[in-house]
N, C-alpha and C positions, 0 to 999 in steps of 0.2 A: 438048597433050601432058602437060603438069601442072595439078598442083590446085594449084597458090599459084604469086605473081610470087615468092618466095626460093627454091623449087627454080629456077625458071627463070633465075635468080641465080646460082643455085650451079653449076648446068650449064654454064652460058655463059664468057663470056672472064671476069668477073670470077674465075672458082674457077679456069680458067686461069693466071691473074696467082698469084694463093695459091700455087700450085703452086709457082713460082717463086722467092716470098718465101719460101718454110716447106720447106727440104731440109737436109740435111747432116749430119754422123756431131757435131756440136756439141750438134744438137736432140735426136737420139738420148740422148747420152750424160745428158742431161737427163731425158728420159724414165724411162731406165733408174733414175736416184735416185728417182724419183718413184714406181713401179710399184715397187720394191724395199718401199718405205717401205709402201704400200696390198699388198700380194701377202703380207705378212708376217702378216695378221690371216685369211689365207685358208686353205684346205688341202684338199688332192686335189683343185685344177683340172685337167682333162683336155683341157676344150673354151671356146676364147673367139671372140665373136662382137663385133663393133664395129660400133655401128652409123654409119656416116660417118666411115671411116677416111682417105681423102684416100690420100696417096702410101704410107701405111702405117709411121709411124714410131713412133706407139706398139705398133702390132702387133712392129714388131722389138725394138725395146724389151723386151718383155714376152717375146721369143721367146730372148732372150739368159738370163732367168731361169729360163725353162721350156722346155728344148731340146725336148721331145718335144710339146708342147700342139699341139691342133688349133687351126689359127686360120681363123677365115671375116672376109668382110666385106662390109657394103653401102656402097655408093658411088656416086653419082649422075653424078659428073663422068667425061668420056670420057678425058681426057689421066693422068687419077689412076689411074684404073684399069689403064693401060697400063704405068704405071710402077709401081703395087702388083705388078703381074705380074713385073716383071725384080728388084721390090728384096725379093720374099717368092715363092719355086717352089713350094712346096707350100699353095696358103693355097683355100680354095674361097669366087669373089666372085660377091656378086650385084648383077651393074651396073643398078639401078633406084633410084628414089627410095625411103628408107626409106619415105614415105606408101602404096607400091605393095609393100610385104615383107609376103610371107604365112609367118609362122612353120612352118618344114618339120621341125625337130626341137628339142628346148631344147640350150643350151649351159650347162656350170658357172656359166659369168661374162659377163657383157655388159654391155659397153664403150661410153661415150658418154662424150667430150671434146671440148667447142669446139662442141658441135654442136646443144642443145637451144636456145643462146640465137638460132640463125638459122632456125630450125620458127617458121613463122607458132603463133601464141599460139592461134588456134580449132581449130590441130591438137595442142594437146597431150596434149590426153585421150587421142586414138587411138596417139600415140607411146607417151604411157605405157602402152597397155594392150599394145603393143607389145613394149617392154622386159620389161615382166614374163612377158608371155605365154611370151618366148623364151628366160627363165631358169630353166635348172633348180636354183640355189641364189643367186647371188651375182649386182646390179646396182653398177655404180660409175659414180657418176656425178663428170666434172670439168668444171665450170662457171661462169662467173661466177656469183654470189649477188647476189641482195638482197629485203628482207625483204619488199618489193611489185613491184609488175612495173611495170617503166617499161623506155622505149624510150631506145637509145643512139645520134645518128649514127654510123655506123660508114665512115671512108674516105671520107667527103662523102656518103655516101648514107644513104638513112631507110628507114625500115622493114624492116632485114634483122636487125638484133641488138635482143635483148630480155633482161635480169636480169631474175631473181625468184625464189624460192625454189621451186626444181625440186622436191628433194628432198624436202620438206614435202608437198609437192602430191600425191607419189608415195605417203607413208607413209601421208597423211590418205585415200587410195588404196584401199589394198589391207592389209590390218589385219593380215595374216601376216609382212609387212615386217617386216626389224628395222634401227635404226641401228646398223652395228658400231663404225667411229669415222667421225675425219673430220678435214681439217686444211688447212691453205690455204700456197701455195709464192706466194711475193712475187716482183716482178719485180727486188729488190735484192741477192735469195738471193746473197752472195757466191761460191758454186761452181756450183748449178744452178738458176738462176733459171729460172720459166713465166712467164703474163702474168696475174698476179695471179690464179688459179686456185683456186678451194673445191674439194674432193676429199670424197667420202661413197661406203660401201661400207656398201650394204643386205645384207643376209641375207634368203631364205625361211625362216619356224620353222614350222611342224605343232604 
């Protein structure tokens, strides 16, 4: 059914259990300082697309800033999806592996968090060409960093998480790219800590 064992990962009971770890108006409110912070360097987003949005919390997050934004989303896992559906009514999803997304129209801004470092590494090229393909201005990428690509146990388990410099990868990419800024939220943050997170918000320039 899939092209790699990390969608089939992600599908399965382990992105079930996530599910479960990762809800609540706490994570939200987090969100919301964080997208406050990256959304300020932006202007006239209409349309945002995430690619691996899970239950949807960055999307409400981001929905709180922008009442009117169209939000879409891809999502792999069965139980995420059902609860992006009751926790966002108006949002249009496309329940398949992002490896399986045939971009259908571009969106302003597209959204990936948490999510490049569990894509098997031989599919990054096609993610990336992915992301850009489906933005019509703005990519934001929030990821673990690091300046070469090494694998992390994650949870006892091997081969699903991988650092390395996305973003680089992306710019040395596609040459119209622009870095706008970038800035990293610690897991010590006294009021809205993430889990050590790098944040980068590309521009298309002509």
């Amino acid at each position: 059914m899939f092209k790699t064992e990390q969608e089939e990962f992600w599908a399965g009971e382990f992105g079930n259990q996530y599910i479960q770890r990762n809800q609540g108006v706490t994570l939200v409110a987090r969100n919301i300082a964080l997208f406050t912070k990256i959304l300020t360097y932006t202007k006239s987003i209409q349309s945002i697309i995430e690619f691996g949005s899970n239950i949807g919390l960055n999307l409400i997050a981001i929905k709180h800033l922008l009442p009117k934004v169209e939000l879409s989303s891809i999502e792999i896992n069965s139980q995420a999806v059902e609860k992006l559906k009751s926790n966002i009514k108006e949002i249009k999803i496309y329940h398949q592996s992002i490896l399986d997304f045939v971009p259908d129209y571009q969106r302003d801004l597209v959204l990936v968090k948490g999510v490049l470092i569990h894509i098997n590494p031989d599919m990054l090229n096609k993610t990336y060409a992915l992301l850009y393909q489906t933005s019509r201005r703005y990519i934001c990428i929030v990821e673990y960093y690091n300046p070469t690509p090494v694998e992390v146990p994650y949870r006892g388990n091997s081969n699903v998480l991988f650092k390395r410099d996305f973003t680089g990868e992306l710019l040395d990419k596609y040459q119209d790219l622009k870095l706008i800024d970038y800035g990293f939220v610690y897991h010590r943050d006294n009021n809205f800590p993430q889990d050590d997170f790098n944040w980068f918000l590309l521009e298309k320039v002509n």
